[in-house]
VOGU-3710 file (C-alpha; in Angstrom, 3 decimals, decimal comma):
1> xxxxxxxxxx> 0,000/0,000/0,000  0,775/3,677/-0,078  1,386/6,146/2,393  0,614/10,069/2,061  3,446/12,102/2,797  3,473/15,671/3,960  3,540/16,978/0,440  0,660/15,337/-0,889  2,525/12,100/-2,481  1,970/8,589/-2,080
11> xxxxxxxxxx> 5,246/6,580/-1,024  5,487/3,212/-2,055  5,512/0,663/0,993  5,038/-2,783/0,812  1,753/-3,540/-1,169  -0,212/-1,195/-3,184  -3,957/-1,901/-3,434  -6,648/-0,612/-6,827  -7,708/2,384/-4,737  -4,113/3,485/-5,089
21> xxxxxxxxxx> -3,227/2,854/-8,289  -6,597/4,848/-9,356  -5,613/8,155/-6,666  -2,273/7,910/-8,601  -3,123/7,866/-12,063  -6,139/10,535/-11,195  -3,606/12,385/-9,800  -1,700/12,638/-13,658  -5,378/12,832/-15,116  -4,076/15,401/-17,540
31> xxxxxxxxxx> -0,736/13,920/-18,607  -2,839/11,001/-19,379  -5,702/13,524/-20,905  -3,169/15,085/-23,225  -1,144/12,034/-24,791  -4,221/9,760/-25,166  -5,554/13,438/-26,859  -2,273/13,033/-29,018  -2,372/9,168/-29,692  -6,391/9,922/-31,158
41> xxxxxxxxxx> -5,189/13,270/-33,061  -1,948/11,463/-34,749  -4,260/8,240/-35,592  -6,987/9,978/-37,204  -4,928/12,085/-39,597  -2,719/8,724/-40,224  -5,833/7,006/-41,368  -7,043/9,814/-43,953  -3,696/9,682/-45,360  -4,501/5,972/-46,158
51> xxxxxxxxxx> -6,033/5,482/-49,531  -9,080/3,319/-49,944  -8,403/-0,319/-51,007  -11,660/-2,386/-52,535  -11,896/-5,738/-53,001  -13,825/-7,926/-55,561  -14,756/-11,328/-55,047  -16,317/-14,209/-57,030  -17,406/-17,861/-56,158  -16,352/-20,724/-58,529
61> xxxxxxxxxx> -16,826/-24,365/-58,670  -14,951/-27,081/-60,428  -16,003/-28,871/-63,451  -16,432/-32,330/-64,153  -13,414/-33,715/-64,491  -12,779/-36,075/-67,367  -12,067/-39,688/-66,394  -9,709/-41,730/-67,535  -9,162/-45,615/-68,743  -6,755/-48,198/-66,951
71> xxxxxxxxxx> -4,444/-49,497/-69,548  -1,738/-52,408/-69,626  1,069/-51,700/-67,892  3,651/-51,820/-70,526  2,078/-49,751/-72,439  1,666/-47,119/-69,861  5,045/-47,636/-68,821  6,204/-46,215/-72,762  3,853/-43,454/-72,804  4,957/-42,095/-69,584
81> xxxxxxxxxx> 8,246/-42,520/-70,427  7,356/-40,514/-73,477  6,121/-37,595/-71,592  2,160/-38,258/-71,787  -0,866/-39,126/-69,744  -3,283/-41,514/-70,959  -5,361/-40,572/-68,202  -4,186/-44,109/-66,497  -4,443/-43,329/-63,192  -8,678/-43,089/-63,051
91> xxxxxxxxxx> -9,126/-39,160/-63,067  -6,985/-36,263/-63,528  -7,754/-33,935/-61,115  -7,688/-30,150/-62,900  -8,875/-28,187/-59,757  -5,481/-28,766/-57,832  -3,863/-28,137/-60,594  -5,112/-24,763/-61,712  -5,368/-24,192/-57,724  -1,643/-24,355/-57,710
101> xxxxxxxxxx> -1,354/-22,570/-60,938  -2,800/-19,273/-60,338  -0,523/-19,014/-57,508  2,458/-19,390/-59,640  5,146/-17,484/-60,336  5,201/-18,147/-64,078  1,906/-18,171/-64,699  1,342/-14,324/-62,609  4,158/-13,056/-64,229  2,563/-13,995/-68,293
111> xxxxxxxxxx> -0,673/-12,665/-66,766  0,879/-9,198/-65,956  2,716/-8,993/-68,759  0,095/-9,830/-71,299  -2,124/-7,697/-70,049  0,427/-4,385/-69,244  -0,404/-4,678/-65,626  2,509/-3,609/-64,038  2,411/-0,324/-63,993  -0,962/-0,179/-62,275
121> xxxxxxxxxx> -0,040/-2,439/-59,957  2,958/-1,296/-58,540  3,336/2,446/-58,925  -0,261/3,409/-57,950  -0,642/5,153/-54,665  -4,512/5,473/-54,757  -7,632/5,999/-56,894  -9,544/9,722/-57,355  -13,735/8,656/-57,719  -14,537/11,923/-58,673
131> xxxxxxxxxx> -11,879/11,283/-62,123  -12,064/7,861/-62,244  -8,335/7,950/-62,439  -5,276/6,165/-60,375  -2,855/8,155/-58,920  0,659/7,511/-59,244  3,736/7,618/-56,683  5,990/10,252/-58,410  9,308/9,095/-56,588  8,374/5,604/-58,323
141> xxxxxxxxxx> 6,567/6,310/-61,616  7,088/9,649/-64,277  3,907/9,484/-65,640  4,875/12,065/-68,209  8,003/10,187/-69,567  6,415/6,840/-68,835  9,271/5,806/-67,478  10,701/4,257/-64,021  12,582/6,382/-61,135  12,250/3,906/-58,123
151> xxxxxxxxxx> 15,461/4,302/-56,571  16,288/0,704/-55,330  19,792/-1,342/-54,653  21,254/-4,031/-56,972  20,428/-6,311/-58,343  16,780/-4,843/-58,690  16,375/-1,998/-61,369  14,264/0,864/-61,537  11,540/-0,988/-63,487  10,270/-4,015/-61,337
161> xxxxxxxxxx> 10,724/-7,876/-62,358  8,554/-9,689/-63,188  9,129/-11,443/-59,458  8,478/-8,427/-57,665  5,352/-8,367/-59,862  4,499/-11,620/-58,658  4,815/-10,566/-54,908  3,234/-8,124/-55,061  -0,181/-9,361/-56,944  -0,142/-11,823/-54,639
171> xxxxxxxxxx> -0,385/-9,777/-51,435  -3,607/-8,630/-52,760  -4,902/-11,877/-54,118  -6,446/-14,635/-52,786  -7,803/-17,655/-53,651  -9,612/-20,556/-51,064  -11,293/-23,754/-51,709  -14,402/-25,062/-49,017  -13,049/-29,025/-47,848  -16,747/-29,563/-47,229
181> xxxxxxxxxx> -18,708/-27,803/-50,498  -15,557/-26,971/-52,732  -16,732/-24,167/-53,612  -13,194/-21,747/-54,496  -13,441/-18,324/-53,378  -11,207/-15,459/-55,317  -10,328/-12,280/-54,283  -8,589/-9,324/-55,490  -7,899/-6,138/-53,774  -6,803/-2,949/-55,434
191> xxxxxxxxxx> -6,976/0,818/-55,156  -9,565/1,064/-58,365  -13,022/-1,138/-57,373  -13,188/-1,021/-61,860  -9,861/-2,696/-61,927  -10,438/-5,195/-59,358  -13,212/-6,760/-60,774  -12,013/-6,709/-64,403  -8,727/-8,031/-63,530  -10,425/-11,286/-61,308
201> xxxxxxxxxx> -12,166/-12,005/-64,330  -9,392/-11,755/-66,784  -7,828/-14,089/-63,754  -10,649/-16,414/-64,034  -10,445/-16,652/-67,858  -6,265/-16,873/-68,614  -6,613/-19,981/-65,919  -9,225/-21,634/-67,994  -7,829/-21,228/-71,039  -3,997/-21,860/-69,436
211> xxxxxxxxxx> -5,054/-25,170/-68,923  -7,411/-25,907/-71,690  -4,815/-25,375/-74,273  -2,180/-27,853/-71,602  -4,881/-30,512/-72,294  -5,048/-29,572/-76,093  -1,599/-30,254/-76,435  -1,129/-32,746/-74,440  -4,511/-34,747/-76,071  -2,990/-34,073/-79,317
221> xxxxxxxxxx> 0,330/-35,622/-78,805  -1,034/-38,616/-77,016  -3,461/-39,478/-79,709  -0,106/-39,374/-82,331  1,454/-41,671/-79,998  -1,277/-43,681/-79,506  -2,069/-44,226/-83,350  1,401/-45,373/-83,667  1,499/-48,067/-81,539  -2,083/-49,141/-83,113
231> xxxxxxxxxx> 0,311/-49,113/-86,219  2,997/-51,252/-85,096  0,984/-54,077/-82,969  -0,991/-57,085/-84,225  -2,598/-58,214/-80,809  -6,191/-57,405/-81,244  -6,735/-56,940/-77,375  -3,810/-54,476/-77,101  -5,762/-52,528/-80,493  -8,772/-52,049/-79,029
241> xxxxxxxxxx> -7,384/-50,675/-76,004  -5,721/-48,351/-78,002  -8,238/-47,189/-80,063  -10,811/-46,552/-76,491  -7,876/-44,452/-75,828  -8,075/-42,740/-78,645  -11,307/-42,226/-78,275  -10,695/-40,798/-74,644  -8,354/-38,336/-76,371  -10,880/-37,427/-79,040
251> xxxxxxxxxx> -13,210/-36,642/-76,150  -10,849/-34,380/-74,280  -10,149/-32,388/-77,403  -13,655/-32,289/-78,233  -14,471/-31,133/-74,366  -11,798/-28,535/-74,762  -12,968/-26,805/-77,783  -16,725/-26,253/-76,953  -16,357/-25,057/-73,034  -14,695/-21,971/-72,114
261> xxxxxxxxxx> -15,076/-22,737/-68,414  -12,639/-25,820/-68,753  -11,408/-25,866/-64,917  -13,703/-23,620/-62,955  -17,099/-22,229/-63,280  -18,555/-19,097/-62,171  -21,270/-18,950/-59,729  -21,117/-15,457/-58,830  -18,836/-13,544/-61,167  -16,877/-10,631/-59,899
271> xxxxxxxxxx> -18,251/-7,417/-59,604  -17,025/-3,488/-58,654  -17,252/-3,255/-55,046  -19,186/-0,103/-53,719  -17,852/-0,061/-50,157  -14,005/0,086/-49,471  -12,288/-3,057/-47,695  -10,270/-1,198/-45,910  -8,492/0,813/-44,205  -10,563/0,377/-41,357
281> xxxxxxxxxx> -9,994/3,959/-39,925  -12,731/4,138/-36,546  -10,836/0,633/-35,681  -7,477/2,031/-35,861  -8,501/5,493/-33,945  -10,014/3,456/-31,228  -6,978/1,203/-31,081  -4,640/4,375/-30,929  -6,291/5,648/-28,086  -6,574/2,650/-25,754
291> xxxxxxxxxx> -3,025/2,802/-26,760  -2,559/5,865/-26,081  -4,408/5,875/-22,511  -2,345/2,557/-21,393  1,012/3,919/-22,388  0,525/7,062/-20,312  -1,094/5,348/-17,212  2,093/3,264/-17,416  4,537/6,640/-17,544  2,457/8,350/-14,915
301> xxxxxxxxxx> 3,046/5,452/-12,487  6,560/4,718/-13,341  7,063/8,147/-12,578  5,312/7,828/-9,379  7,606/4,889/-7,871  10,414/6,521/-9,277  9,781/9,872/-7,275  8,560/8,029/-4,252  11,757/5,983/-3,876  14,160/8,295/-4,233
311> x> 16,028/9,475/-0,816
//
């Protein structure tokens, strides 16, 4: 507890009780009063200064994936050790594999570059509504000259990789799959709500048609192959394996030509997002201030046992 002393402190004794600590810290009611003041006044203008990020979202499913036919051994044995799948193994499974794929590094990379996306997404610094324009970071983007003045250490350049464009899409995508429904949620945040949405659906399309045309190529080579061997073996078992293989490859070209939604189909497309996703500015002022108030109930009673145990 605390003692009163003849000029109106408390000295620290052995134990200090809540009724103490609550004198004490209403005692330095206006220290606290002017740096929890500060903490609010500093967070508020920090959270104008943050542009508003929206995010668009869509809900996809996976299509029916295309089933496959077991087929001798030996004979898968060559075409794997040709380089193609005969579908052997029961199913292929498309949805883990464009999963993985949008994630990629090569695959992000083509995407930005075919569609001239770096620039927009790494030298924007927010988004005027009233315009409909993004606004650039001068220190890393001339607009005038079109050119590149980030200032950055070797080996990076001025104008960012195609890595760094990869890193950075990817902290503002995102893409989940339910284990119960699989259902695949996508999301894309950026400083324009327009460009957002069009570039999740230009997402959505490039990974369709990324792996359509794998399956294209690879259906094509395998049904080369496949005619080959129907070529070069007389064993009329083996032959008509080979030609229900064909016939499986026939299929998965066919498949591939008519449906534009080869992996993943929309439920809910992406759309521009009205409301912001963030910052979330009343939850960072009302963080700041609790801050704000703990930090200088903490000062006001560190300076309290400091002055009461001096000599």
């Amino acid at each position: 507890m605390t003692d009163k002393t003849n000029d109106g402190m408390y000295a620290v004794t052995d134990e200090m009780n809540f009724s103490d600590l609550i004198r004490i810290i209403w005692r330095g009611k206006l220290f606290i009063m002017l740096v929890t003041t500060t903490f609010a006044v500093l967070s508020v203008l920090y959270s104008l200064s943050l542009a508003n990020v929206y995010k668009s979202e869509a809900v996809l499913t996976p299509a029916t994936e295309k089933s496959g036919l077991n087929i001798p051994g030996q004979l898968g044995g060559l075409a794997a050790m040709a380089g193609l799948n005969l579908g052997g193994s029961g199913s292929t499974d498309n949805t883990a594999l464009g999963l993985e794929l949008i994630k990629s590094r090569d695959f992000i990379g083509r995407f930005v570059e075919r569609h001239n996306l770096l620039v927009p997404l790494m030298a924007t610094s927010g988004w005027d509504r009233g315009s409909n324009a993004l606004l650039f970071d001068p220190e890393l983007y001339d607009v005038q000259s079109k050119t590149w003045v980030r200032k950055v250490n070797p080996p990076f350049q001025p104008e960012p990789s195609l890595l760094e464009a990869h890193d950075a899409f990817m902290d503002n995508f995102s893409v989940s799959q339910d284990k119960l429904t699989k259902m695949i949620k996508v999301s894309l945040e950026h400083y324009s709500p327009e460009l957002a949405a069009q570039w999740l659906s230009l997402l959505i399309k490039d990974i369709n048609e990324e792996i359509r045309q794998r399956d294209l190529r690879e259906a094509e080579r395998s049904i080369v192959y496949l005619n080959k061997q129907i070529e070069e073996t007389n064993i009329a078992d083996v032959k008509a394996t080979l030609f229900s293989l064909v016939e499986e490859q026939m299929k998965t070209k066919m498949l591939a030509n008519v449906r534009s939604e080869y992996v993943f189909k929309t439920i809910d497309p992406p759309v521009v997002p009205e409301m912001k996703a963030k910052p979330m500015r009343a939850l960072i002022v009302v963080a700041s201030v609790m801050l704000g108030f703990m930090f200088s109930c903490l000062i006001v009673l560190f300076r309290h046992v400091f002055k009461s145990g001096r000599p």
